[in-house]
C-alpha positions in Angstrom: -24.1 -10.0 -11.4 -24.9 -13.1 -10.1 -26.2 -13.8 -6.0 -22.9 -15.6 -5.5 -20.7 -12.9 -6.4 -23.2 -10.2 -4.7 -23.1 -12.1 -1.5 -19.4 -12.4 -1.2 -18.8 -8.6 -1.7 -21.4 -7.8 0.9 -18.5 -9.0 3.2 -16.1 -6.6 1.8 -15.1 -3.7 4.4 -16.6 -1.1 2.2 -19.6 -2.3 2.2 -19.8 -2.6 5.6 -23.3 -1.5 7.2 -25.0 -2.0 3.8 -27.7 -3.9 3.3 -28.1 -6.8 0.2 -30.2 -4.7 -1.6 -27.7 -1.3 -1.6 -24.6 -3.9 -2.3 -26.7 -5.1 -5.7 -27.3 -1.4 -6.3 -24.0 -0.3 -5.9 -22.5 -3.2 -7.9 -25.6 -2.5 -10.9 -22.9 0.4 -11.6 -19.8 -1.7 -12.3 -18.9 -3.7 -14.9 -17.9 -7.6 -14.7 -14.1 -7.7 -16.4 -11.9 -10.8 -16.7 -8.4 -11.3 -17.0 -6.0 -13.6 -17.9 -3.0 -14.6 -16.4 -0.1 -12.3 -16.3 -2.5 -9.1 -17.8 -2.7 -6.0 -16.6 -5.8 -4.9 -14.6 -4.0 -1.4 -14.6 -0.1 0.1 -14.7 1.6 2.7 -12.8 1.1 5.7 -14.1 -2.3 4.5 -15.6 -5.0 8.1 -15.8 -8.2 6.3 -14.9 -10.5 6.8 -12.0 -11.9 3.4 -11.1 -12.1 0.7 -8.1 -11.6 -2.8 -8.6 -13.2 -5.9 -6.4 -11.3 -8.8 -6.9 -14.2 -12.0 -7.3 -12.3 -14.7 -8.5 -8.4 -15.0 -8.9 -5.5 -13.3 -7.5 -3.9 -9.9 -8.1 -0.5 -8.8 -7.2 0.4 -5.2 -6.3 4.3 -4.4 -7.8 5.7 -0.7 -7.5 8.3 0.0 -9.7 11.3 1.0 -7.4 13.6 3.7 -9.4 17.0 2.3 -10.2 16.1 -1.3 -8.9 13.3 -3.7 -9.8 9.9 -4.1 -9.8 8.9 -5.1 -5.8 5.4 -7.3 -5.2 4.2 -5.3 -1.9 0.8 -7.6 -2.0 -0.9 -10.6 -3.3 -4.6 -9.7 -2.9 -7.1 -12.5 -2.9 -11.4 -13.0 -3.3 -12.6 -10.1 -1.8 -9.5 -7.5 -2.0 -10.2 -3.9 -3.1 -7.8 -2.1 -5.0 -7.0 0.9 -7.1 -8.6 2.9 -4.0 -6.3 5.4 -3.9 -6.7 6.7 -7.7 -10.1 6.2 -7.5 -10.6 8.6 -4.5 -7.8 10.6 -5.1 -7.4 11.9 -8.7 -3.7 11.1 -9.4 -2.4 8.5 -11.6 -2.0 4.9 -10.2 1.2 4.6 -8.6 1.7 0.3 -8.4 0.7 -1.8 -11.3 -1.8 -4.5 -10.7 -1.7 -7.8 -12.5 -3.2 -11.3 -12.6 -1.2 -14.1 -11.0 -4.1 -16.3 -12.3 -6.7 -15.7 -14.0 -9.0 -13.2 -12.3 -12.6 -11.4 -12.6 -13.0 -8.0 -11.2 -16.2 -6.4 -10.7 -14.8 -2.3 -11.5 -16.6 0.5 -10.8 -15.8 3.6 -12.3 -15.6 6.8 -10.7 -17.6 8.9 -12.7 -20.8 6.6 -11.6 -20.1 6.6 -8.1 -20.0 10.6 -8.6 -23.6 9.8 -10.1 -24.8 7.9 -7.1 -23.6 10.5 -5.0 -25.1 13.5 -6.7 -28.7 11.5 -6.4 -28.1 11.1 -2.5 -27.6 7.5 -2.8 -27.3 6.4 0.9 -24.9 3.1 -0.1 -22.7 5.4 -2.0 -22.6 7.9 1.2 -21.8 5.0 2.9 -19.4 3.4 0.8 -17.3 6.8 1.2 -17.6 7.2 4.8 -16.0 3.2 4.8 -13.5 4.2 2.7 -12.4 6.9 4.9 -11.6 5.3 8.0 -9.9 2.0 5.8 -7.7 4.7 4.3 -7.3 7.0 7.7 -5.9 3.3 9.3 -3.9 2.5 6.8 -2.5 5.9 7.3 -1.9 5.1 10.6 -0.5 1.8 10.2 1.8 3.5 7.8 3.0 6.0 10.2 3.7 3.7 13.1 6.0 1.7 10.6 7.6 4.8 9.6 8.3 5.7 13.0 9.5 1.5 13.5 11.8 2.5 10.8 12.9 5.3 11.8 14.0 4.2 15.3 15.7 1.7 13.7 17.9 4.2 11.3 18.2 5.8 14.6 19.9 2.9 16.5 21.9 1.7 13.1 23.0 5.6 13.3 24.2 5.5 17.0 26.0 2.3 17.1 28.0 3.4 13.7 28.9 6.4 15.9 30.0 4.9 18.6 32.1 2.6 16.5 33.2 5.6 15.0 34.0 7.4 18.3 35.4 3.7 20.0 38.3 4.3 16.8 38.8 7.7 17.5 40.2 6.2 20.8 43.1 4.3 19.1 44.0 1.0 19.7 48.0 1.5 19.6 49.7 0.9 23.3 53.1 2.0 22.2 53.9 5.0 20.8 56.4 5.2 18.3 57.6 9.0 19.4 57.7 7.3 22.9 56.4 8.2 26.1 53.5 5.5 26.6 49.8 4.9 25.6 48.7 7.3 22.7 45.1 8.1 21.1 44.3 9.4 17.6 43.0 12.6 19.6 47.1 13.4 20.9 46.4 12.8 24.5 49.5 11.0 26.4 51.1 9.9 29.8 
């Protein structure tokens, strides 16, 4: 991997606290890919355990909404990290990821990282302690909009009620039985 490509990831988040030298180690592990524009770096519902750094190009994130279309919930550019979430957590990816142009990724598989782990690397310790708190905020940012959401279901909920309960009121002045002002509820003058 060349010193241009090494020095821009060394200002990725997950390498964050690493030095050059554990950055080039790290990265001695993953493998350079390209692709061209319109591929598929990976699908939903893709079985493979690997992290991608995005060094040249951009990368769109689409998740495949069920009974609607495919919705782009990112555009990633130089120096985006993807495919996090599989690679830490053994599920199958759940967004496809595909070149708007085309792109190189540097990808690291997970069954090397294990490696680097299992000989006390300190970069790969570290790399996992980043990931950790990117993922534990993400979480969090994800919970606050949930809870944004949800407050306003909440208000959309109360104002149909009270538009509900304002023509439970009636409108009518007359009553056609007679006798004055009537509401849909049966109260009268």
């Amino acid at each position: 991997m060349n010193e241009d490509i090494l020095q821009n990831l060394q200002k990725v988040n997950l390498f964050r606290g690493l030095s050059a030298e554990e950055v080039r180690s790290m990265m001695s592990h993953a493998e350079l890919r390209t692709y061209g524009s319109s591929a598929s770096v990976f699908e939903t519902g893709a079985d493979e355990r690997a992290i991608y750094f995005l060094v040249e190009g951009t990368v769109e994130i689409a998740l495949e909404v069920p009974f609607s279309t495919e919705v782009i919930l990112d555009e990633l550019n130089v120096g985006s990290v993807f495919g996090e979430s599989s690679f830490f957590h053994s599920q199958p990816h759940s967004v496809t990821a595909r070149a708007v142009s085309e792109v190189t990724v540097a990808r690291l598989e997970r069954a090397d990282y294990d490696r680097l782990l299992e000989s006390n690397n300190l970069a790969a310790c570290r790399m996992g302690a980043n990931a950790a708190e990117i993922l534990a905020a993400k979480l969090q940012h994800t919970d606050h909009w949930i809870a944004d959401l949800l407050q306003a279901e909440e208000a959309h909920r109360t104002r149909e009620r009270w538009h509900q309960f304002r023509q439970s009121l009636g409108h009518a002045f007359d009553n056609p039985e007679g006798g004055g002002f009537s509401t849909h509820a049966g109260w009268r003058e």
